[in-house]
N, C-alpha and C positions, 0 to 999 in steps of 0.2 A: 479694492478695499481688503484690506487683513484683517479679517474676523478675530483672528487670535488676540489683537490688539486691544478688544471691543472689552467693556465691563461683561462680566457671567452673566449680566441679565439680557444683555443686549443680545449678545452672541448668540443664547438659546433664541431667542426670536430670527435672527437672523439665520440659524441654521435650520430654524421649523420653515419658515417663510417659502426658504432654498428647497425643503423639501416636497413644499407642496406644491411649488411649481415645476418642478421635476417629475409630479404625480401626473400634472395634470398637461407638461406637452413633451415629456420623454417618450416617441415610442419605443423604446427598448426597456423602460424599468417592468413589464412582464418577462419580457424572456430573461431579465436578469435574475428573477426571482422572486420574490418580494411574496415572501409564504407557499413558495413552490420551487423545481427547479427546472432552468432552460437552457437554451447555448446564450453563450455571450452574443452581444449586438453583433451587429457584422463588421464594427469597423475594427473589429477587437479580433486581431488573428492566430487561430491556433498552430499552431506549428507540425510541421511533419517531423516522422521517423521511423522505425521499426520497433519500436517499445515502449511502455512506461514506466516507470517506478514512481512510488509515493509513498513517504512518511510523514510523520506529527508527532507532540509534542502537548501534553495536558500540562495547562499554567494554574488549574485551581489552586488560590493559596497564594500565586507571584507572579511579577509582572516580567519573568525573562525564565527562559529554559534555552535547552538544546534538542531540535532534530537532526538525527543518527540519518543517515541516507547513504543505499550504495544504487551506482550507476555502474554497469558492467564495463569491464578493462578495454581500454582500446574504443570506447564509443566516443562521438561526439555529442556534446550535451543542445539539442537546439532550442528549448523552452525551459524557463524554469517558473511556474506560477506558485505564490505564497498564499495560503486562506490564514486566516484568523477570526474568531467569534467571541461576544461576550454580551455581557447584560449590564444596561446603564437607565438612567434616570429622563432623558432627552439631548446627549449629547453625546454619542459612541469616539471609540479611539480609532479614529481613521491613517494613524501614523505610528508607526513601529520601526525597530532596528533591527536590519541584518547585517552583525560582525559589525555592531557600533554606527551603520552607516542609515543613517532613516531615509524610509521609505513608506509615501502614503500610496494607500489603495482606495480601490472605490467600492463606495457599496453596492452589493449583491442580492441583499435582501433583509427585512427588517419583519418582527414576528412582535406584535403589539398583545399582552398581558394585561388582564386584570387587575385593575389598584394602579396602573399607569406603567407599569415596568416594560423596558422594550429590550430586543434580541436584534444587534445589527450584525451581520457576518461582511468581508470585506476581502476583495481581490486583488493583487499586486504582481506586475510581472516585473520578478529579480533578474531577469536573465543577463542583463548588460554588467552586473555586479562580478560576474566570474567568479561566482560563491560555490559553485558546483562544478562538479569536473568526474571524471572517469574514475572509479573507484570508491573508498569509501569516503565520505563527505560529513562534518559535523556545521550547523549550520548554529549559530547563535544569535538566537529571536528575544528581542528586550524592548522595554517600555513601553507593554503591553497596559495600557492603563482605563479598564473599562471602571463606571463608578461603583457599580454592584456586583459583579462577577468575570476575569476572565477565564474561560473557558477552554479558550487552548491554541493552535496554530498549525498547520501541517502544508509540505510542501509537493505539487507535482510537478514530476520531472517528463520533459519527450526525449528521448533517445535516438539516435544512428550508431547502428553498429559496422555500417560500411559493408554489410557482408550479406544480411537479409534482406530480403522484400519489402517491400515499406509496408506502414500496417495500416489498416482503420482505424482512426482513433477523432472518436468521437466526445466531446467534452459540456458536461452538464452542472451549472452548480445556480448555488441561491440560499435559500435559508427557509426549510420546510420542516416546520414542529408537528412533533405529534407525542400524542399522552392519552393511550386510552382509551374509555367514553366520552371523557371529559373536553377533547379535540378532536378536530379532523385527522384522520390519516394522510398518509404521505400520498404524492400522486406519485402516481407509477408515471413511472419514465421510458420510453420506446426509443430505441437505439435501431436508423433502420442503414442496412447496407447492401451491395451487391451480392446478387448470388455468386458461387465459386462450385468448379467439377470439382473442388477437393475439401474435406475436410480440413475445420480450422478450429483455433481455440478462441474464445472469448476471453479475456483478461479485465476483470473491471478492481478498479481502485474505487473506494469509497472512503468518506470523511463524515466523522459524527461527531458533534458536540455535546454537551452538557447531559453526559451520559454517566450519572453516579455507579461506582463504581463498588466494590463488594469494602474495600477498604476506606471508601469516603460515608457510606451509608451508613455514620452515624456512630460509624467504629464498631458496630454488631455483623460487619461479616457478611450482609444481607444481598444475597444477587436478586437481579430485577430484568426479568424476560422480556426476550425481543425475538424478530421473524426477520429474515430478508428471503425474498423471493426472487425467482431467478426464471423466466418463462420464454421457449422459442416461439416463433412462429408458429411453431405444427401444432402447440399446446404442449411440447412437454417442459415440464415444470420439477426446479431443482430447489428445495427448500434449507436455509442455512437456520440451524436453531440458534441462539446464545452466542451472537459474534463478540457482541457490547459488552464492555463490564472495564472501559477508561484503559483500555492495554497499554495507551501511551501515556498514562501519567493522568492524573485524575480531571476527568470531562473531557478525555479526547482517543477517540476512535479512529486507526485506519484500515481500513477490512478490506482485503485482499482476497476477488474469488476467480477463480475460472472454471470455465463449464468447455465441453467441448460442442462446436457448433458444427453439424452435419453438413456436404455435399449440397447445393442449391438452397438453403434456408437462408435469410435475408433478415432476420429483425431478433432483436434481443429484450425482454421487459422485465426492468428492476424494479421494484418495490418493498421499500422499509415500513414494515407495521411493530406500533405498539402492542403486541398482542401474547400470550404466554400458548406455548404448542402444546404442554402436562408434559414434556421433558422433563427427564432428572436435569436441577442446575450445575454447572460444571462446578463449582462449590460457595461454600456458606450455605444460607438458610435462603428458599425465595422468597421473596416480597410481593407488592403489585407491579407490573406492569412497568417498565424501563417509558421514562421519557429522553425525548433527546431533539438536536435540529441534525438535521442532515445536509449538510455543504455543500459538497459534490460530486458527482459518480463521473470517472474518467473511463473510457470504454476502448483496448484497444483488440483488435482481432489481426493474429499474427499468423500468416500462410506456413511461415516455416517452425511455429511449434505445433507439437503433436501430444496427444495424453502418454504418459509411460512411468516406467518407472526403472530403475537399474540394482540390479544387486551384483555382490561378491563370491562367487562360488569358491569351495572348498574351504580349509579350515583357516585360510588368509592370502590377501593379496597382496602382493609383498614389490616393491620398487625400490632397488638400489638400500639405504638406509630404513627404508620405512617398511613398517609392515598393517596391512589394514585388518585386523583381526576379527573372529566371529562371526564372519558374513559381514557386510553394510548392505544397507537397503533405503535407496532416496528416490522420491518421486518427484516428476517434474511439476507437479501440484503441488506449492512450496505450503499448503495447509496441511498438508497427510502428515505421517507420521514416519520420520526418516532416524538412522540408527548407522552411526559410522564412529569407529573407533583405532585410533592410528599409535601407533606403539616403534620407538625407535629407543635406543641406546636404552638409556634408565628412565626415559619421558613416557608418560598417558597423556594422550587425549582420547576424551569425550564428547561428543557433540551436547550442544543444548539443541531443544527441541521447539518450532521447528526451523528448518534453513530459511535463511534471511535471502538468498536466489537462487534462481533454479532458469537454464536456458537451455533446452532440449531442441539436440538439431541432426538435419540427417545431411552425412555427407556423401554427396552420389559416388563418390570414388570406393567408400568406404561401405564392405556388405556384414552390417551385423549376424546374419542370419545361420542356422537356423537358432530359434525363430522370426521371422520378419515380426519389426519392434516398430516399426517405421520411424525410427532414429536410432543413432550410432555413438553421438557425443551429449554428456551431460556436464556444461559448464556450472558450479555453483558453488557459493561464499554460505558462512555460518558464524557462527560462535561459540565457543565450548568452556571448559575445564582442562586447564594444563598443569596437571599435576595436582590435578584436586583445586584447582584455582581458578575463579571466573574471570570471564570477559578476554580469551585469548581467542583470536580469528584466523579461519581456516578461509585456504580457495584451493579450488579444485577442480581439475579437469580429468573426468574417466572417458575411455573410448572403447567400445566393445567392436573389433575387427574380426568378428565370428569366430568360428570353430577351428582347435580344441582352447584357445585361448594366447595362442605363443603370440599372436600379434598385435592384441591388446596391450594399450597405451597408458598411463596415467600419471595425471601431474600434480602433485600437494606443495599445499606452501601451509606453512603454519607460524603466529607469531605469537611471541610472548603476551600476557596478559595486562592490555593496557596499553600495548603497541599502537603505533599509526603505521597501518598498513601500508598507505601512499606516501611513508617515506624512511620507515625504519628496516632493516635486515629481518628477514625473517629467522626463527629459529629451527627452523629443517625446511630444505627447498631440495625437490628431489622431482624430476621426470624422466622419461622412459617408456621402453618396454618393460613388462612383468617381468620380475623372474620369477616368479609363482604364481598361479591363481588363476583367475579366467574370470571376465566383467559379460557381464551378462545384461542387457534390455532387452526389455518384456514391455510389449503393450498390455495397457491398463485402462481396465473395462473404466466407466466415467464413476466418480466415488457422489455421494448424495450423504447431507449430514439432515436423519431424519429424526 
């Protein structure tokens, strides 16, 4: 039977009906979520590889946008999972479009409001669409069509980069509100894995929705506090203040953290709280208390990154045409705060702040030292100012081949603003060895935003 066919009145019964016998002999709609979050069922397979990435896209206002995603050069893409969320009356948009092609997903978890209002968030795996691929990736998400609100969409990507270790990666979602006193808090989530003799990084991707934003609140500016917490095994605990405030377009959040996880430790626990730390807000005026749903945390832990960070020594580093001016200074925590400036012929670039990736690796052949950094190569993409002009995209490979510097490597590509990087010329492509300068990595004590 095709409900779609049914009169509106029927249909609503026929899809209440659907869901409450889905309440009552799905054992999987817990662990899907359903005002918490879990792993998918078991029949729902996550994919391997050695990394993730994830972006989103805030639809408050309309029912089609675009998410911006990059997948490292040369990787093979082996998952691609799509979320979207929004607020309806009793009938959610379980069918949307990627690049015009629809695609339904299933739900995840459903968050039941006061006065009748409901919250359905929903899961989709694109992967067989070939929408994604190795580089930079624009993805165009339409007929988004919740009755009250949608709120927004984002996508996770699993990765092989054919060259590293395959990772942990562990995947959680659903649909867990929180506001407050006025609701429950999030449940914290416990990520548990093998011990390792070596130091490793935690990588988690998170997705938030209906996260008013300093520019949606009303048009006064107003930011609205939030907490994510980040806790090992042994109890030490990494506090993230003011992630939230709609970074992808108004009601959609994708927060990006990593922590470094110690030698033999085994468990990672994330928890989103409503709750205000007395931080300064990163601006406007504060308000109360950030509500939002939280979708879901992808967790991957990568053998071959390491914490660090790389700079430029001397007064520039210079390859063939290009010159990298001022020192640069990027850290493979693509949240820090990184500063690279590339000067050729009559051209500036500027970086925007901060880099969109960061892959930090050590290669045995290759001895940065002194000092031991415990990595040698910094692969990573950004976006900057060419010529005083937004939205032109940089990629970049530095290599610190120790001391005095003569054997340090570096590769820049730069494009016009507005370019498509996966098919247009760039406008300076230039590698090598230095003829100036000296690339330096430094290990980097772990950073805590308190």
């Amino acid at each position: 039977m095709d409900i779609r066919k049914l009169p509106n009145l029927w249909r609503t019964i026929v899809c209440c009906m659907s869901l409450m016998l889905l309440q009552l002999y799905s054992p999987f709609i817990h662990a899907d979520g359903d005002d918490t979050l879990g792993p998918p069922p078991p029949t729902f397979i996550i994919g391997s590889g050695t990394g993730i990435a994830a972006a989103g896209v805030g639809l408050s206002g309309s029912s089609s946008g675009v998410i911006n995603i990059d997948v490292p050069a040369g990787a093979n893409v082996a998952q691609v999972l799509l979320y979207w969320e929004g607020r309806h009356d009793s009938v959610g948009d379980d069918t949307v479009t990627v690049g015009g092609v629809p695609v339904m997903g299933a739900p995840i978890g459903d968050v039941v409001f006061s006065g009748g209002a409901l919250s359905t968030a929903y899961r989709a795996d694109i992967t067989a669409l070939g929408a994604v691929g190795a580089g930079t990736n624009s993805l165009s998400i339409g007929e988004v069509n919740f009755s009250r609100a949608n709120n927004g969409a984002g996508v996770v990507v699993i990765f092989d980069d054919g060259v590293s270790d395959p990772a942990v990666i562990d995947l959680r979602d659903g649909n867990d509100f929180a506001y407050g006193p006025q609701s429950k808090t999030t449940d914290a989530q416990t990520y548990t894995f093998a011990a390792s003799g070596e130091d490793r990084i935690a990588t988690l991707m998170l997705f938030f929705s209906s996260v008013s934003g300093t520019a949606s609140s009303g048009g006064a500016g107003i930011f609205r506090p939030s907490i994510i917490e980040m806790t090992l095994g042994d109890g030490t605990k990494t506090v993230f203040n003011n992630e939230l405030d709609s970074k992808d377009g108004q009601e959609w959040d994708t927060v990006t953290i990593s922590v470094p996880v110690p030698a033999g430790e085994t468990s990672v626990t994330v928890q989103a709280l409503s709750k205000d730390s007395g931080n300064d807000v990163p601006t406007g005026t504060k308000g109360e208390v950030a509500s939002f749903h939280w979708i879901a945390g992808t967790l991957a832990i990568t053998p071959d990154l390491v914490p660090g960070r790389m700079t430029g020594g001397g007064k520039q580093v210079r390859v063939d045409e290009a010159r990298v001016t001022r020192g640069f200074t990027i850290h493979c925590d693509i949240r820090l705060s990184n500063n690279i400036e590339i000067n050729w012929k009559n051209n500036k670039w500027h970086l925007d702040k901060p880099i969109t990736s960061a892959v930090c690796t050590d290669d045995p052949a290759i001895g940065e030292e002194p000092p031991k950094a415990g990595f040698d190569t910094f692969e990573g993409e950004g976006t900057g100012r060419l010529n005083g002009v937004n939205g032109s995209f940089l990629r970049f490979v530095f290599v610190d081949a120790g001391e005095p510097g003569r054997n340090d490597t570096a590769s820049i590509q730069v494009w016009a603003p507005g370019a498509d990087p996966g098919s247009d010329t760039p406008v300076l492509d230039v590698s090598g060895p230095l003829d100036h300068g000296n690339i330096q990595a430094h290990y980097d004590q772990p950073h805590k935003k308190k």
